[in-house]
Each structure stands twice: as structure tokens, then as C-alpha cells.
N, C-alpha and C positions, 0 to 999 in steps of 0.2 A: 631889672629885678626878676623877673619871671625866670629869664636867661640862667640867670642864678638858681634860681627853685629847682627848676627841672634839672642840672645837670646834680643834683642829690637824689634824684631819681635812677630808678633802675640802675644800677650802678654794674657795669660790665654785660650790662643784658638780662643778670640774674633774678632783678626784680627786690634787691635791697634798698636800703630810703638808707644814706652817710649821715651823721649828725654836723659834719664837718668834713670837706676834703683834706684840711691839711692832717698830714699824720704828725706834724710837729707841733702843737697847740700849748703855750706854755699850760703845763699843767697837768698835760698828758694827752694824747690823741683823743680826738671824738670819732675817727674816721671808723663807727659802730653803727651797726643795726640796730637802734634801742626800740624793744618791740613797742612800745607804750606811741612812742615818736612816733614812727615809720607808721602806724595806724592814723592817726591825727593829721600825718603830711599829707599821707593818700586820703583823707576824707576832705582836706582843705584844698587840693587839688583839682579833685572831683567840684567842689563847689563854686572855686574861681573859676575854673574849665567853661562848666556850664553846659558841654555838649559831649554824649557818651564817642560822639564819632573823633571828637580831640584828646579824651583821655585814654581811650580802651587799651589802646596799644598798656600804659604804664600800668592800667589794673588788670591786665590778664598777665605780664610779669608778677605783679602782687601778688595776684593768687597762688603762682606759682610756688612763689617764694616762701608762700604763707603753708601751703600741705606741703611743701620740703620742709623746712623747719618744726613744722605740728607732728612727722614722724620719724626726727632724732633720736638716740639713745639720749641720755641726762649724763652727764660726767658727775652731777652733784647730787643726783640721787632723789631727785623731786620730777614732779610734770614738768616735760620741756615746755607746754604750754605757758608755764608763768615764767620762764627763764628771763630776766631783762637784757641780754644784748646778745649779739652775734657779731661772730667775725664778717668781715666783707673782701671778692666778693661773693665768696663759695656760698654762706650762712653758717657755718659751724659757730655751738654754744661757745661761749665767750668762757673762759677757762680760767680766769684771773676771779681777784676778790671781787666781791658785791655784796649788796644786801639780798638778798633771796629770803622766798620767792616773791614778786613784785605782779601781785595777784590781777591789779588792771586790764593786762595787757589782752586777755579772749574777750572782753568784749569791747575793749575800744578795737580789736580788727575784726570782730564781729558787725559790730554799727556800719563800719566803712565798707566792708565783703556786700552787705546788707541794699544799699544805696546802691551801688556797683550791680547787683541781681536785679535789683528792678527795675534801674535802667536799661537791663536788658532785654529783660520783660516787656518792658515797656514799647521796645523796638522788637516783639517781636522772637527774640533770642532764645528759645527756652532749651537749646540742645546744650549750651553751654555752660547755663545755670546747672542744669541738673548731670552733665559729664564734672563739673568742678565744685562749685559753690553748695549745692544740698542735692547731690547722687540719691536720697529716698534707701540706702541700703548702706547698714554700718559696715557692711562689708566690703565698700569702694570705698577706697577714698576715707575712712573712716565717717562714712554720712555725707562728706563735703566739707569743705575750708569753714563755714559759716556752720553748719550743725558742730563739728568736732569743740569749736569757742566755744557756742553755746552752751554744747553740755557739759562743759569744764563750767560753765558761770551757776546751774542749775542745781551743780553736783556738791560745789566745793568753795561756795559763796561767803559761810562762816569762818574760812581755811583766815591765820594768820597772813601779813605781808605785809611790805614796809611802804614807808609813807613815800610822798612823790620825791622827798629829798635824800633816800635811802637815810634815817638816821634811826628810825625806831618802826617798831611793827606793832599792828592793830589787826583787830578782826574788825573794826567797827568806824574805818576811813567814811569820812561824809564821798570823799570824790568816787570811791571804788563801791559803794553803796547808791549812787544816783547813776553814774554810768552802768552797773549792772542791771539797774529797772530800765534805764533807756534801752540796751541791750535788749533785754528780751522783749519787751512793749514793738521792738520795733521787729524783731524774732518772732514776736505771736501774727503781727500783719502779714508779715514775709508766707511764713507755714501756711496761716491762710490762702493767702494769693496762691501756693502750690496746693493747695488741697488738702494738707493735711490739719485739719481741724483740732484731733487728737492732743500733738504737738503744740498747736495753736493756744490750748487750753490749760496746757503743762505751762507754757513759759508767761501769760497772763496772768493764772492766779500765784507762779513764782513770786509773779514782778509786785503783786501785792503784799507779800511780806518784805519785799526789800522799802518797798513804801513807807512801812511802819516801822522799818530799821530806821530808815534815814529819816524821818521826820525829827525823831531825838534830838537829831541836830540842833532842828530850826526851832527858833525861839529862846535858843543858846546867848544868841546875839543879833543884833540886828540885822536881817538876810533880805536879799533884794537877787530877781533873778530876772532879765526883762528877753524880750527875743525882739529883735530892730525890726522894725518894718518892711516885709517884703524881702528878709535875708534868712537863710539859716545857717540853725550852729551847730560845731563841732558837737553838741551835745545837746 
């Protein structure tokens, strides 16, 4: 199984996540980038892995793949940040129908970028954090891979987008409303740990209006959210 996992990894070296290899899929090829996916595989990777020295090699393609894509033109005339797929394995915006824009996608590869930094940290790494992942100057890099999400999640949080089955659009998804406070809750640690407090303060008290967005939710219907013991989640 793992065997399987990993060869939808980095795909040509480029650092794309396939949905599927086959390109003949009754129903149409999956053989896509979907940015939503490819963020969620690299963070479930990262967490079965379990050791930065087994994954790095596939998250520093991530990253890669992640500020190539973050500085596209749009063929569709929106933020290529929220684009939902890409060709593979160059990354070119996917140029066929969809539902756009599919707002998720900067902070689920936010979370994941995020995890990825501080395991580097963690070991020590910090030349690489800040040449890729949060440069400290929007004039590299646009910030880094992880500031560039973020400030799309801070900026553009009420923005329309469609639901996870592309059928309809909201400003007011429960999933794209709990994963954007995760986002930056975990954005405000991050900034911390670099020093920037500032920043730190900015995505904290964000994350407490998304709070109060998404609590709406709860109490709708019966909601249960547990986290297993001694494991964590994608969220």
C-alpha cells in the first residue's frame, strides 16, 4: 500500500500529488493536481512518515511545486491561489470546466507547508524555512509558500466558493471555515516561533472571527469531533 501512496507523489520529480495514474478512468482522467488533495496527501504522508529524514526529499518538491503554481497567471481571471487543479507534470492551471474558485485550497497547503517548517526547525534547519516556506520579505518569494496561503486566507476569507462536491457555492462552508481557523491558529504559532509576533497577532485574532463564523454551524445538528489518542489529524 505505501508502494502505491508514494508513487502519486512527486510525480516526474515536479513535486505534483496525481489523483490517479490511470489517464483513462471511466469517467474521465483523475491524472490532476487537485490543490485541495495534494495538500491533505502531503500532510497524511508527513504524519504516517513520521520522520522529517523520510519525507523531506517529497516536501521540499511540495514546496517547490507549491511557489511555482502560487506565481501563475489565472487563464480564468481569479487568484490562482484558489484554482482547484492542475495539469501534471509541469503544473499548468487546468483550463477545462470546474466549479471555481474552490476557496479551501491556501490553507489546507498552508497547515501542511506549516508542519513541514517546523519540522525543520525543529532539526535545526532554519536557512531553509526562511529561503522557501516564510522569506520575512514580500519581496521574495512573495513572503514564502506558507505566508503567500496565509495571506490569501486572512484577506479573502468571506470570498464565495464551492462546496467540496463542486455543485454549489457559499461564503459560509462549515469545512472551509474550520480549516481556515486551523490555518491560521496554527500560522499564529508558526510566526511566533520566527519572531514575528506582529504577524502572530494578525492571524490569532483572524482565527477568532472565523470561530464565531463557524460555530453557526454547530448545534444545527448533532456534531461530534473526537481526536484518537496519541494520533493526529489532517485537521
Amino acid at each position: 500500500m505505501h508502494s502505491y501512496y508514494i508513487r502519486n507523489l512527486n510525480i516526474q520529480g515536479k513535486g505534483g500529488v496525481a489523483a490517479a495514474p490511470d489517464t483513462a478512468t471511466p469517467g474521465g482522467s483523475y491524472y490532476y493536481h487537485w490543490e485541495r488533495d495534494g495538500a491533505l496527501s502531503m500532510r497524511a504522508y508527513m504524519i504516517l512518515t513520521g520522520e522529517l529524514k523520510e519525507y523531506r526529499t517529497y516536501m521540499e518538491a511540495y514546496t517547490s511545486w507549491v511557489i511555482r503554481v502560487q506565481n501563475l497567471n489565472d487563464p480564468h481571471d481569479q487568484d490562482v491561489r484558489t484554482e482547484p487543479k492542475y495539469y501534471l507534470p509541469e503544473g499548468g492551471v487546468y483550463i477545462g470546466g470546474c466549479c471555481r474558485p474552490q476557496t479551501d485550497g491556501p490553507g489546507l497547503r498552508a497547515i501542511a507547508l506549516i508542519q513541514f517548517a517546523n519540522d525543520l526547525l525543529t532539526s535545526g534547519d532554519l536557512v531553509y524555512v526562511k529561503e522557501n516556506l516564510y522569506t520575512g520579505d514580500t519581496n521574495i518569494k512573495k513572503g514564502g509558500a506558507i505566508y503567500n496561503d496565509l495571506d490569501w486566507v486572512v484577506n479573502n476569507w468571506d470570498q464565495n466558493g464551492c462546496d467540496l462536491w463542486e455543485e454549489i457555492q457559499s461564503n459560509d462552508f462549515f469545512w472551509n471555515r474550520y480549516n481556515f481557523r486551523k490555518a491560521l491558529l496554527d500560522g499564529a504559532a508558526f510566526a511566533k516561533r520566527m519572531g514575528d509576533s506582529s504577524l502572530a497577532n494578525k492571524y490569532q485574532t483572524q482565527a477568532q472571527k472565523y470561530k464565531i463564523c463557524y460555530m453557526t454551524h454547530i448545534g444545527m445538528v448533532s456534531f461530534c469531533m473526537k481526536k484518537p489518542l496519541g494520533k493526529k489529524m489532517l485537521l
